[in-house]
Kinemage of the C-alpha trace (Angstrom):
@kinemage 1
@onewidth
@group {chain A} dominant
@subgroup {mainchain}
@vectorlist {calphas} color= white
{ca unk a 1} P 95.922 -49.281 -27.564
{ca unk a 2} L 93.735 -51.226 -25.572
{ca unk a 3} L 94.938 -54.108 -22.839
{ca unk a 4} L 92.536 -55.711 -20.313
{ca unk a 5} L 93.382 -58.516 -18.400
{ca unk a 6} L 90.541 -60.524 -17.240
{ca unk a 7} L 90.613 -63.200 -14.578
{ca unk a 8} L 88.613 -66.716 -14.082
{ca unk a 9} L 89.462 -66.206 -10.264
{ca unk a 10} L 88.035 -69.949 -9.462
{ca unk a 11} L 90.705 -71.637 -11.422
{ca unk a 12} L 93.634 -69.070 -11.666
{ca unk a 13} L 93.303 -68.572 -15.407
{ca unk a 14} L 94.227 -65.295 -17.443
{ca unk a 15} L 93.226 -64.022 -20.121
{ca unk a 16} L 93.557 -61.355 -22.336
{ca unk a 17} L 91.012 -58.702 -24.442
{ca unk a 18} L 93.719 -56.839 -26.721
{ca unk a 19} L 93.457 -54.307 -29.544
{ca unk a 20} L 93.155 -50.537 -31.082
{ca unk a 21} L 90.425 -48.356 -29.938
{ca unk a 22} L 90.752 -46.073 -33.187
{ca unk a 23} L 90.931 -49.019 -35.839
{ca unk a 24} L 87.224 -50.264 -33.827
{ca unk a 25} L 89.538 -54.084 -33.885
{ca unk a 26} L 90.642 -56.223 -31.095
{ca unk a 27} L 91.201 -59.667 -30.310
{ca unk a 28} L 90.663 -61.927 -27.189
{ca unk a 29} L 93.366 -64.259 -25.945
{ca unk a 30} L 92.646 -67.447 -24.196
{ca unk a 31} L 89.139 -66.930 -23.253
{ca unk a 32} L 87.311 -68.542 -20.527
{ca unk a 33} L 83.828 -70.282 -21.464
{ca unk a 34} L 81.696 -67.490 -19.838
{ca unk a 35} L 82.800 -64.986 -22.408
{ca unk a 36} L 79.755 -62.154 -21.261
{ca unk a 37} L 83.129 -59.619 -19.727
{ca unk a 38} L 84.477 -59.503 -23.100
{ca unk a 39} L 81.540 -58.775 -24.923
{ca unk a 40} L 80.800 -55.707 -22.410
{ca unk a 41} L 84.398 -54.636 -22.704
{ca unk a 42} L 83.889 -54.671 -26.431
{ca unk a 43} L 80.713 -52.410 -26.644
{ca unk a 44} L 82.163 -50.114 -23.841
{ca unk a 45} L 85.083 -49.543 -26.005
{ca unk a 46} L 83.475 -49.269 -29.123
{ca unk a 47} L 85.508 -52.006 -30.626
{ca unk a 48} L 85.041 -55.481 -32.535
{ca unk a 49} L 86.318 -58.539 -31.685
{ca unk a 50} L 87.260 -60.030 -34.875
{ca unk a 51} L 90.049 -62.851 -33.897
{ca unk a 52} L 90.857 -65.476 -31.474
{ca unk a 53} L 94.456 -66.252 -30.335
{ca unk a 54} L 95.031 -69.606 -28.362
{ca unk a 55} L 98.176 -70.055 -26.850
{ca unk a 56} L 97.329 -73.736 -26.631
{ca unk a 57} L 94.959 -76.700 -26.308
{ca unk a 58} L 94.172 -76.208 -22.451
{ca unk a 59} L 94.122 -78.669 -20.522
{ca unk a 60} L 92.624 -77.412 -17.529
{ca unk a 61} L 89.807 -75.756 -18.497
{ca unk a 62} L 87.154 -75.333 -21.446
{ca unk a 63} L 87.777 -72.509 -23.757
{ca unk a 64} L 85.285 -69.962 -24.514
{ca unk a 65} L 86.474 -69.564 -28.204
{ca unk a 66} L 83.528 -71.457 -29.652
{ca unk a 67} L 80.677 -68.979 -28.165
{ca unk a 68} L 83.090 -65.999 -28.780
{ca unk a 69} L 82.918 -67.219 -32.687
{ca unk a 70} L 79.088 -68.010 -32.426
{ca unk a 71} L 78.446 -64.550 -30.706
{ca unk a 72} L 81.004 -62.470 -33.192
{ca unk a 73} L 82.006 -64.395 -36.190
{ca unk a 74} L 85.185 -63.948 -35.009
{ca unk a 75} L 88.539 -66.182 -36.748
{ca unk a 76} L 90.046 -68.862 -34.234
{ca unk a 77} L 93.890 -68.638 -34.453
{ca unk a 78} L 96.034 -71.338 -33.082
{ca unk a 79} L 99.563 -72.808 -34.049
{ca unk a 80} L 100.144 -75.547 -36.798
{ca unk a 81} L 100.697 -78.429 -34.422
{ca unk a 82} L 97.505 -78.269 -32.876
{ca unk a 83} L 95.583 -79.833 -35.324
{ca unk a 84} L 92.074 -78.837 -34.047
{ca unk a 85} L 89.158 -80.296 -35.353
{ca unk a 86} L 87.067 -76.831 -35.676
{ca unk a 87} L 87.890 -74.498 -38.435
{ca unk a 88} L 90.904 -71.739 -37.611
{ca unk a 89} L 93.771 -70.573 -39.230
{ca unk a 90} L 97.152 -72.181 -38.381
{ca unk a 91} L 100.004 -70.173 -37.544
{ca unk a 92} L 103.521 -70.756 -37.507
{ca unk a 93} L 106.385 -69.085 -35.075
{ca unk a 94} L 106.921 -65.319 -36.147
{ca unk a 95} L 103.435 -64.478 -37.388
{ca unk a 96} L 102.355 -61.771 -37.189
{ca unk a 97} L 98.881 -60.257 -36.505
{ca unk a 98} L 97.759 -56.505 -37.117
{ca unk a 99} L 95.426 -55.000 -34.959
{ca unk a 100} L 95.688 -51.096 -36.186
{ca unk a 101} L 98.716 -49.883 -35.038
{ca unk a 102} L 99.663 -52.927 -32.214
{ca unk a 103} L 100.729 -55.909 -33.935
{ca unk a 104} L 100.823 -59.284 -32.352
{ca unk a 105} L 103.634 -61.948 -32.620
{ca unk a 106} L 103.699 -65.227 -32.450
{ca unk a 107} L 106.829 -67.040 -30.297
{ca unk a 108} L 106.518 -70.892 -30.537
{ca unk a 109} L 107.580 -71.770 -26.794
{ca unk a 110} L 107.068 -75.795 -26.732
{ca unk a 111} L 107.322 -77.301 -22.648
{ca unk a 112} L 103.816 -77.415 -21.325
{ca unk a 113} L 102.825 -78.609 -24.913
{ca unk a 114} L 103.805 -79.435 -28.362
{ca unk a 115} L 101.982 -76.481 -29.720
{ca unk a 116} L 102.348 -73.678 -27.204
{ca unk a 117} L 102.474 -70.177 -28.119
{ca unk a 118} L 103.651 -67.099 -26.735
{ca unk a 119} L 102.368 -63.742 -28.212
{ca unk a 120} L 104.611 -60.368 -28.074
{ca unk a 121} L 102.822 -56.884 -28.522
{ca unk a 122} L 103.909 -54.275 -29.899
{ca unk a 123} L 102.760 -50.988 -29.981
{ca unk a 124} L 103.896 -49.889 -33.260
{ca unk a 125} L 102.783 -46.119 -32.122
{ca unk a 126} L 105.397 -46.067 -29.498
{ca unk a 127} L 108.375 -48.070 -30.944
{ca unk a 128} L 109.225 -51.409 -32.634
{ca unk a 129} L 110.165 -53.348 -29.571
{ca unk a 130} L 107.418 -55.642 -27.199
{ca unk a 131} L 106.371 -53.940 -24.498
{ca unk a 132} L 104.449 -56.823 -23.143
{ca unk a 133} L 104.525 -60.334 -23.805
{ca unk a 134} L 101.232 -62.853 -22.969
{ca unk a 135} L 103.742 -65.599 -21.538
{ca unk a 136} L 100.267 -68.206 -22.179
{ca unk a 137} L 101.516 -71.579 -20.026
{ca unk a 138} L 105.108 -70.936 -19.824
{ca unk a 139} L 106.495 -68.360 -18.159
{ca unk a 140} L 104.333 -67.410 -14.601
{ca unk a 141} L 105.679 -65.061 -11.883
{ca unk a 142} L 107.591 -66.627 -9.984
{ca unk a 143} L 107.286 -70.089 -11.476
{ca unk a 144} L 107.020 -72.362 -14.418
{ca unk a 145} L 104.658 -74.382 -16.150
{ca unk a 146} L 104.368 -78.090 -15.672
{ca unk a 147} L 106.186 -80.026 -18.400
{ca unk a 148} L 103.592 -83.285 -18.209
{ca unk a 149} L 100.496 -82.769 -19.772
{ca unk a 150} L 100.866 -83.866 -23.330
{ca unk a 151} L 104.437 -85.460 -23.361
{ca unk a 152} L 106.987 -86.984 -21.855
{ca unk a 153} L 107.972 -84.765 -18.761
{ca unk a 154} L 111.566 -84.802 -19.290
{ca unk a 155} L 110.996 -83.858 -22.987
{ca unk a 156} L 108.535 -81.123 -22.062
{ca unk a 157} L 111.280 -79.691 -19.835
{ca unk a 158} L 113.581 -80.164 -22.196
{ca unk a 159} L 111.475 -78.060 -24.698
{ca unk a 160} L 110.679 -75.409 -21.828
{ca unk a 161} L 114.173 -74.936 -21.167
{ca unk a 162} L 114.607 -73.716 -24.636
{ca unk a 163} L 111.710 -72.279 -25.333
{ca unk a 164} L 112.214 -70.028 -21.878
{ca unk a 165} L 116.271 -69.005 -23.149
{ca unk a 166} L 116.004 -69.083 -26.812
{ca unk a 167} L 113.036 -66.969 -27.211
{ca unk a 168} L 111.026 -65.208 -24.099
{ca unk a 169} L 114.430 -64.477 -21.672
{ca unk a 170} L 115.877 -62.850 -24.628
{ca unk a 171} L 113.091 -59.845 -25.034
{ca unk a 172} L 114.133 -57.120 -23.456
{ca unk a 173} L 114.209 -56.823 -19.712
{ca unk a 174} L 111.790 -54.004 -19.313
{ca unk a 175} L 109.105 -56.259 -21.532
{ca unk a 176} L 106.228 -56.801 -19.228
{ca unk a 177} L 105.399 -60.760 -18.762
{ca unk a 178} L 101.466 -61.231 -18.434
{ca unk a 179} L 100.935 -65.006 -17.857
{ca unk a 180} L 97.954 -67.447 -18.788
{ca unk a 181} L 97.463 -68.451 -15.018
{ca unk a 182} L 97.843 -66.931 -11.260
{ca unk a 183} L 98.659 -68.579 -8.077
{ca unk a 184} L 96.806 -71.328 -7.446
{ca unk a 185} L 96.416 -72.949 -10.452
{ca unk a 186} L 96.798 -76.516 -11.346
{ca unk a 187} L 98.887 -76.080 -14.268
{ca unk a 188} L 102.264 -74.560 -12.320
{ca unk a 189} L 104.023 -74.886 -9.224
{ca unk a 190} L 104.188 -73.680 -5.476
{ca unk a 191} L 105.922 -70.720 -6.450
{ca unk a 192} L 103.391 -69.177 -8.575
{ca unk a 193} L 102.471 -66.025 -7.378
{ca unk a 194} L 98.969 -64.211 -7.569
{ca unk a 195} L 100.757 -60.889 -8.764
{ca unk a 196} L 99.131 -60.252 -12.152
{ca unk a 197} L 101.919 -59.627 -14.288
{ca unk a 198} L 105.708 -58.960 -13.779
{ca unk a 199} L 109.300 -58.197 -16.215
{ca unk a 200} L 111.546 -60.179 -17.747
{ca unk a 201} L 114.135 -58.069 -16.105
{ca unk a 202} L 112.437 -59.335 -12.614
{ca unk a 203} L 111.741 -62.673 -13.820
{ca unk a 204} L 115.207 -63.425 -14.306
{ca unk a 205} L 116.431 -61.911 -10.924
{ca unk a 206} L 114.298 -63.692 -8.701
{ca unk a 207} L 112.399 -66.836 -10.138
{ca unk a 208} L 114.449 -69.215 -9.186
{ca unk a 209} L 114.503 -71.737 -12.058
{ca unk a 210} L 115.466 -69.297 -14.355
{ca unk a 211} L 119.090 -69.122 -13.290
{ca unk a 212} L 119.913 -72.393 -13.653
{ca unk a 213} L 121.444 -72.353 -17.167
{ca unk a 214} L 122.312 -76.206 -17.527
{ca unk a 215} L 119.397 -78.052 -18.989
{ca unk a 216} L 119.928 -81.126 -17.416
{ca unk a 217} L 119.682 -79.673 -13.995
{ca unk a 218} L 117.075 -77.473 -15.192
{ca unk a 219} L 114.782 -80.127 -16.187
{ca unk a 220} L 115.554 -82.704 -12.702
{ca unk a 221} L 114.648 -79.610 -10.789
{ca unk a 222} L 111.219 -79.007 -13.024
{ca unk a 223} L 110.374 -82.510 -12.403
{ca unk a 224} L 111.318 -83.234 -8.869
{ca unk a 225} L 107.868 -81.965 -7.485
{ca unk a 226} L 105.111 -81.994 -9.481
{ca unk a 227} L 101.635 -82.472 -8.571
{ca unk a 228} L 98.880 -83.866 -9.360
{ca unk a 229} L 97.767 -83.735 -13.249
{ca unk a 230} L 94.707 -81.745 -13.567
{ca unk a 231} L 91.581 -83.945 -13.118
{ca unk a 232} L 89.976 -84.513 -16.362
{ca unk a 233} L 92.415 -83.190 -18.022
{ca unk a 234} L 92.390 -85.376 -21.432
{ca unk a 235} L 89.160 -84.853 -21.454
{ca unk a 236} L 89.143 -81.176 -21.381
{ca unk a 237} L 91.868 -81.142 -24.404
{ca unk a 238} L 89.646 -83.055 -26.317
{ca unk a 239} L 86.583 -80.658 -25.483
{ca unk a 240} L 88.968 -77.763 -26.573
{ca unk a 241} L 90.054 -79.368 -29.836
{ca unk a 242} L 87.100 -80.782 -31.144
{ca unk a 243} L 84.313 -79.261 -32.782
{ca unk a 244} L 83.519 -75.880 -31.564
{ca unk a 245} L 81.238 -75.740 -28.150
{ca unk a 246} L 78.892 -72.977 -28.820
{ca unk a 247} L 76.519 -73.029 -26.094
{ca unk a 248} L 76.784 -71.887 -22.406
{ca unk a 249} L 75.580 -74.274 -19.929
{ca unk a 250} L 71.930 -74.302 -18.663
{ca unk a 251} L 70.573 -75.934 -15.607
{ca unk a 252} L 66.925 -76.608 -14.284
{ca unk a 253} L 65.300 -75.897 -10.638
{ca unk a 254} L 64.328 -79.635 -9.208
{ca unk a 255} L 61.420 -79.864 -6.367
{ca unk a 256} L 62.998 -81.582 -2.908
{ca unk a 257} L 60.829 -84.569 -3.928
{ca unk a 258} L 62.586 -84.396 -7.481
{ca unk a 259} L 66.478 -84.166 -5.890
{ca unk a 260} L 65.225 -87.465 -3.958
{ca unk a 261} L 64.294 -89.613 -6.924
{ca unk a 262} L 67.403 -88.267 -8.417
{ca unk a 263} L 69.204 -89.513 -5.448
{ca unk a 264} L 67.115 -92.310 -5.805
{ca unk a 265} L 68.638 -93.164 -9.326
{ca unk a 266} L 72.029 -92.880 -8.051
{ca unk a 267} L 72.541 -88.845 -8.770
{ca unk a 268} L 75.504 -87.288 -6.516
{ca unk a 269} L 74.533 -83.965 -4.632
{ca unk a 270} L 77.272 -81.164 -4.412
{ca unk a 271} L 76.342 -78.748 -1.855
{ca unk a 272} L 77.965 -75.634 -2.442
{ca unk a 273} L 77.357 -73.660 0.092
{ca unk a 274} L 79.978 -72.614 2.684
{ca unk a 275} L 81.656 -75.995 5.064
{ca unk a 276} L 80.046 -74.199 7.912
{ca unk a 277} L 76.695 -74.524 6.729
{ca unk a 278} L 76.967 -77.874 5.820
{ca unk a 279} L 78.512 -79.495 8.943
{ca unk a 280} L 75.648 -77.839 10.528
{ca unk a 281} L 73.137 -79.900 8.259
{ca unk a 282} L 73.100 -80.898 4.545
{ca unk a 283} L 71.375 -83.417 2.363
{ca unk a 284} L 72.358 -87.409 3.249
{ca unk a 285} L 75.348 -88.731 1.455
{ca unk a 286} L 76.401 -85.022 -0.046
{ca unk a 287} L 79.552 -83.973 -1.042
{ca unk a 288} L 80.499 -80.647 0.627
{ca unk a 289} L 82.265 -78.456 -2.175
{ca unk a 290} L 82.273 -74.567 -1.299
{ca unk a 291} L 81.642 -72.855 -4.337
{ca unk a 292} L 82.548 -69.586 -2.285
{ca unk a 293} L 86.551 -70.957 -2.260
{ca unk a 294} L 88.684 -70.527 -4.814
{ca unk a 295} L 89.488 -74.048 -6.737
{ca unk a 296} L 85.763 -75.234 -6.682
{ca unk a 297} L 85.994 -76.476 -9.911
{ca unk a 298} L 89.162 -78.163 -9.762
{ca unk a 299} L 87.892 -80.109 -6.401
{ca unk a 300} L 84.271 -80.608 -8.604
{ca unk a 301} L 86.651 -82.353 -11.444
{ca unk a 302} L 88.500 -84.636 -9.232
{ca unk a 303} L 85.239 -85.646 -7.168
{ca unk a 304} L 82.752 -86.325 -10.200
{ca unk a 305} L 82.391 -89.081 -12.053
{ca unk a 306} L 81.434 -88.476 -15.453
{ca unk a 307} L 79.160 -90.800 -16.083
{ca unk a 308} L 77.297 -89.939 -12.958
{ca unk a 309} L 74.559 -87.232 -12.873
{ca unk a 310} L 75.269 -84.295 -10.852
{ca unk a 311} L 72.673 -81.748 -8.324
{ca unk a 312} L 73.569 -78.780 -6.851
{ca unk a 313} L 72.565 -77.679 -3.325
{ca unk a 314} L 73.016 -74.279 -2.574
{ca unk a 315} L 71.857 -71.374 -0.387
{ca unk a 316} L 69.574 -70.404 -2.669
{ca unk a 317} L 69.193 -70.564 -6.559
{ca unk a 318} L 71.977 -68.126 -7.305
{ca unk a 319} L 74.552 -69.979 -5.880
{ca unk a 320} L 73.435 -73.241 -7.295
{ca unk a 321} L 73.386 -71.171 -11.301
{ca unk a 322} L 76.893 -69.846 -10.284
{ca unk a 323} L 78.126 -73.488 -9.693
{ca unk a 324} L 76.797 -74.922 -12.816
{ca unk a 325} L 78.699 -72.664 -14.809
{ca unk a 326} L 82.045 -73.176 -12.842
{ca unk a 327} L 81.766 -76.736 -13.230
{ca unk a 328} L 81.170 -76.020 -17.080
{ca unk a 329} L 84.743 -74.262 -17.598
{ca unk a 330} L 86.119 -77.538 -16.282
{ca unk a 331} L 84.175 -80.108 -18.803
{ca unk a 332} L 81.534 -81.178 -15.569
{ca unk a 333} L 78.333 -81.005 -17.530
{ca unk a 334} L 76.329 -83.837 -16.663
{ca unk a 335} L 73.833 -81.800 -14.496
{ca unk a 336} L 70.303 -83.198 -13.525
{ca unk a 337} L 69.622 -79.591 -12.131
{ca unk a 338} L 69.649 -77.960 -8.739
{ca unk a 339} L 67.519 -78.087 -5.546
{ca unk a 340} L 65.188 -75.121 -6.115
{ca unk a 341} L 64.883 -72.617 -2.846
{ca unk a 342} L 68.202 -74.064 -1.376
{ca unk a 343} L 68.219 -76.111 1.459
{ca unk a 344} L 65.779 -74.038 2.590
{ca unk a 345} L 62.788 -75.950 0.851
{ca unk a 346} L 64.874 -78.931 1.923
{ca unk a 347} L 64.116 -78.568 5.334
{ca unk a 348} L 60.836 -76.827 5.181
{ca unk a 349} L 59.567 -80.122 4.301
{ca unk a 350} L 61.301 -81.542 7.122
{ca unk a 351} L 63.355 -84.009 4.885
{ca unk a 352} L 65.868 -86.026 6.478
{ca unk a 353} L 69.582 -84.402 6.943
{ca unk a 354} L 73.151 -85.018 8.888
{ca unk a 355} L 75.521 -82.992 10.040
{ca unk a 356} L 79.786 -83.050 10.518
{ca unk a 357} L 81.494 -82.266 14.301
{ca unk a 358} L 83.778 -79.311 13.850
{ca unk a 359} L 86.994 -78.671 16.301
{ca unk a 360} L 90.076 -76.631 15.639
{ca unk a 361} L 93.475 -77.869 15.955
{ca unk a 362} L 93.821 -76.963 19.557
{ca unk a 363} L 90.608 -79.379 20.028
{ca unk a 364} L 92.430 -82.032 18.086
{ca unk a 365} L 95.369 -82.036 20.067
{ca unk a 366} L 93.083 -82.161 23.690
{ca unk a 367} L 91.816 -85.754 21.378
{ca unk a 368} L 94.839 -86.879 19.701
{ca unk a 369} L 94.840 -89.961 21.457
{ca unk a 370} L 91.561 -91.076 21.258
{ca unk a 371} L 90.543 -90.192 17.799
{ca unk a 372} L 91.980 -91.240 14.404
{ca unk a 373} L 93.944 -89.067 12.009
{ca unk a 374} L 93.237 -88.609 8.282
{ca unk a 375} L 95.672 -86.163 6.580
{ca unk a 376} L 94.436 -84.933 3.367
{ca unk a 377} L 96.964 -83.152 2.009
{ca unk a 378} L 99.036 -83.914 -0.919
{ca unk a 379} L 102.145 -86.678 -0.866
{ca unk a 380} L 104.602 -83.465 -0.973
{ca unk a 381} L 102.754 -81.520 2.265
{ca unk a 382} L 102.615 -85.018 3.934
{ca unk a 383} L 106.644 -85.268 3.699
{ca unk a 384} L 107.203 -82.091 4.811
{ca unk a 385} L 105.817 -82.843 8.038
{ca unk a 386} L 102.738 -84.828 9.462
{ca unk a 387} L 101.100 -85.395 12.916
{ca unk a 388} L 102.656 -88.843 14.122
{ca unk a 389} L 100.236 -91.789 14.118
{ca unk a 390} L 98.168 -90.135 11.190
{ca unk a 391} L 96.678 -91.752 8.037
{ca unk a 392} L 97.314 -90.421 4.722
{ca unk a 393} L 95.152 -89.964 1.573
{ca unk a 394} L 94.938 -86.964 -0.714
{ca unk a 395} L 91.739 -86.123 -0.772
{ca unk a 396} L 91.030 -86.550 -4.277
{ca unk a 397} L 91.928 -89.957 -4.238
{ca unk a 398} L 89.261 -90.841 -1.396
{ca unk a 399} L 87.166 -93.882 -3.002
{ca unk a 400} L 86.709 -95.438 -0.479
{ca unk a 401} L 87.242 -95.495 3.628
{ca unk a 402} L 91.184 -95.313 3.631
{ca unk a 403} L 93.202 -97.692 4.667
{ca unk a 404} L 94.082 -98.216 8.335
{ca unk a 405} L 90.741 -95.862 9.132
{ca unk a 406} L 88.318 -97.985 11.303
{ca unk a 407} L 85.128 -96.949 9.981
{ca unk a 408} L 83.660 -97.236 13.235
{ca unk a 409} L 85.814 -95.099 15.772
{ca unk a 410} L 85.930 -91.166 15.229
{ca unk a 411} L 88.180 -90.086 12.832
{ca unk a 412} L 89.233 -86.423 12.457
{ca unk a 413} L 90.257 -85.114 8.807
{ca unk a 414} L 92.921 -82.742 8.533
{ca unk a 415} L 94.518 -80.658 5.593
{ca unk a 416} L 96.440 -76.928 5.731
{ca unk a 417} L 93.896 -75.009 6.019
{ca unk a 418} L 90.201 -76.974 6.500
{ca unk a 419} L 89.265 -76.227 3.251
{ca unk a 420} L 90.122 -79.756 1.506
{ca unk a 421} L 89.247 -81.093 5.025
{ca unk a 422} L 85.822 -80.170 4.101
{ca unk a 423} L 85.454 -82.185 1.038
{ca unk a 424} L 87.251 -85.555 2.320
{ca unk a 425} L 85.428 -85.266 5.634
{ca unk a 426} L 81.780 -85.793 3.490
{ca unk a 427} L 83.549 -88.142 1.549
{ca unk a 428} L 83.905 -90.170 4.113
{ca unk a 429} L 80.773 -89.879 5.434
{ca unk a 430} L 79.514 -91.432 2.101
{ca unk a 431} L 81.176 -93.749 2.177
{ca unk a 432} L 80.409 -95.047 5.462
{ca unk a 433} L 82.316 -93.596 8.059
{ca unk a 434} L 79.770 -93.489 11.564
{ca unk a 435} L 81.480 -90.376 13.276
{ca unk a 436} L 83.562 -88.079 11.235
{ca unk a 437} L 85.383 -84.888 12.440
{ca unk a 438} L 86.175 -81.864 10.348
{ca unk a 439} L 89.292 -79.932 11.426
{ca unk a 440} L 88.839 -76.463 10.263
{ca unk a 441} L 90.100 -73.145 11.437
{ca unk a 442} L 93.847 -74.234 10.676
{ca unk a 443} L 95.405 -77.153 9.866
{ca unk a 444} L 99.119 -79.340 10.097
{ca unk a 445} L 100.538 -75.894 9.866
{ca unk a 446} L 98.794 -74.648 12.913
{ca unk a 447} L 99.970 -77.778 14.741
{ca unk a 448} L 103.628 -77.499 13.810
{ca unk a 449} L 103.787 -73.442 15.323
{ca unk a 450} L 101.932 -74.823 18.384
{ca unk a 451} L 105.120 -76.981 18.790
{ca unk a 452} L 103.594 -80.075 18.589
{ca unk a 453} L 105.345 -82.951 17.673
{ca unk a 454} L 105.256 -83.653 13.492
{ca unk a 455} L 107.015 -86.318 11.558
{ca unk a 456} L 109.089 -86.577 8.897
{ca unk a 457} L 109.264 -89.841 6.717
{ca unk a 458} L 112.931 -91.574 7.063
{ca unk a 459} L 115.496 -90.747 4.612
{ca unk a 460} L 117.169 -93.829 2.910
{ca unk a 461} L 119.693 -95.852 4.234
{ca unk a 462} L 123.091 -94.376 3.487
{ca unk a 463} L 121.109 -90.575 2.913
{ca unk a 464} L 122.776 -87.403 4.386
């Protein structure tokens, strides 16, 4: 039998190359849209991929099953509900797929959508139980999916409730759980944990939400704290159910002179190098995006504006190439191209450039009184704790110079860790702002276990 998982590190996604080495057949689960891994897997193992098995209509990145079809002729399977405009073979719950001697079969697990499938494997060698089980978007370890993306969220965790005890907690307890996404991604919660894969048996000892057996509390607890929907996300559903995409993306080199008239014309510049190297100098009005971080393409989707063109600055041309295709898997494809020779050639011919202040958190506090405060993190980070006399505004939601942020005194942008702190801080610098400070090196975190003072916002009147 053959099992790879394979990993789309950027944006915490899974997915899955599964098959029979002697029958020469396999099939790919959930791919990503740079689909080159699965091809090489395939030749190294001497097999052919012949099917592809969504487990839904993702909604937080593009899928790679168009190119997998152009590049193998390869069937697209998917369940009934998902009515996809590209042609596929529906499935309903308990199909069954053969692969040689593993078999693959199909547990309708509605929640995170209408359509969602799990897919047990069997390895019909060994015995007729599932060994494994590719949990797609509803079962992660140590967490569950988000409920919100396609319905109602108390329906959706209504339907994940069941879905969870009336089909995947009742495999056996040795039946290895291999989820659609790791720690970090956008489409589960804080307790989502970059382990790889995990047991039922383990799932139901320690994630937490799995022991509460009375759906209504169930589904107030799956509800009380979720983030942010995934930028974009309609869009990329509609990318991943309409016709097939079966192209990868390209991107062309641009002159310095060239990235000017695009800026010119109103083109947005993503520099993607590292925060360091751009608070030391980057291209005027640039958004600082670190395509070296984790989540670069989830920051990209929240940042861009779709009807706005997009160039990359980078170290050199690699990292600018590696970009475009990140921002590809999350439906960013309105690319004028990329500064050729990084910001090298940018400052060879002595173009013009800015740079950000950078302090740590023990700076911040030597300043706290004569700079202002933007905290960047999200509404749930900013309750659990803030610096007192500090602004707040998630950094995705910067449009504009904040609210109670004088554009025109120094203001010093905080997150958890200086990584978001990066982006917001060049935000604001395009948008105005005369003297921005990145806090990096740390973050509210930092502050609290220097035993600093941090607020809390004021529980209601009457509140215990």
């Amino acid at each position: 039998m053959i099992f790879r998982q394979i990993t789309h590190d950027d944006l915490g996604c899974a997915s899955y190359l599964v098959g029979d080495e002697d029958a020469g057949v396999a099939a790919v689960v959930d791919p990503k849209l740079d689909i080159e891994e699965y091809l090489a897997l395939a030749r190294y193992m001497g097999v052919s991929i012949e099917h592809v098995l969504e487990t839904h209509n993702h909604a937080d990145h593009v899928s790679g099953h168009g190119r997998l079809v152009a590049a193998t002729g390869a069937t697209v399977h998917i369940h009934r509900a998902a009515e996809p405009d590209y042609e596929h073979e529906p499935f309903d719950d308990g199909w069954e797929l053969e692969l040689g001697r593993v078999r693959v079969r199909a547990l309708h697990t509605p929640g995170h959508r209408p359509e969602h499938t799990a897919f047990a494997l069997i390895d019909t060698g060994r015995g007729p139980e599932p060994w494994a089980v590719l949990t797609g978007d509803t079962l992660f370890v140590g967490d569950i999916a988000r409920p919100d993306l396609a319905v109602d969220k108390e329906e959706g965790a209504r339907g994940m409730f069941r879905s969870l005890h009336d089909k995947l907690l009742t495999l056996p307890r040795e039946c290895e759980v291999w989820p659609g996404h790791l720690g970090g991604s956008l489409c589960g919660g804080p307790g989502m944990d970059m382990k790889v894969s995990s047991t039922i048996g383990y799932e139901l000892d320690h994630n937490d939400l799995l022991a509460e057996t009375d759906e209504t509390r169930f589904v107030e607890r799956a509800i009380a704290s979720l983030a942010p929907q995934p930028p974009n996300f309609q869009g990329i559903v509609a990318l991943n159910r309409g016709p097939l995409l079966r192209e990868g993306i390209e991107i062309h080199p641009l002159t310095p002179r060239q990235v000017q008239q695009k800026i010119d014309e109103g083109a947005l510049v993503v520099d993607v190098r590292t925060d360091l190297q751009f608070d030391e100098a980057h291209i005027p009005g640039a958004i600082c995006n670190p395509a070296v971080r984790a989540g670069f393409g989830t920051k990209l989707a929240w940042v861009a504006d779709r009807d706005q063109e997009i160039v990359f600055a980078g170290r050199d041309d690699d990292d600018a190439v590696r970009a475009a295709h990140l921002a590809g898997s999350v439906g960013v494809t309105n690319l004028a191209g990329y500064l050729a020779g990084g910001m090298t050639s940018w400052r060879e011919e002595r173009r013009p450039v800015e740079s950000v202040e950078r302090i740590d958190v023990e700076g911040l506090h030597e300043r706290a009184g004569e700079v202002q405060i933007l905290d960047v993190r999200e509404r749930g980070e900013w309750d659990d704790g803030h610096i007192p006399g500090a602004v707040h505004t998630p950094y995705h939601d910067i449009r504009a110079i904040p609210g109670g942020i004088d554009p025109a005194r120094p203001v010093a942008v905080i997150c958890a860790s200086g990584q978001r702190s990066a982006v917001a801080a060049s935000l604001l610098l395009r948008h105005g702002a005369e003297r921005v400070i990145h806090v990096t090196g740390g973050g509210v975190g930092t502050w609290r276990e220097r035993g600093w003072p941090v607020e809390t916002p004021r529980a209601p009147a009457g509140a215990r």
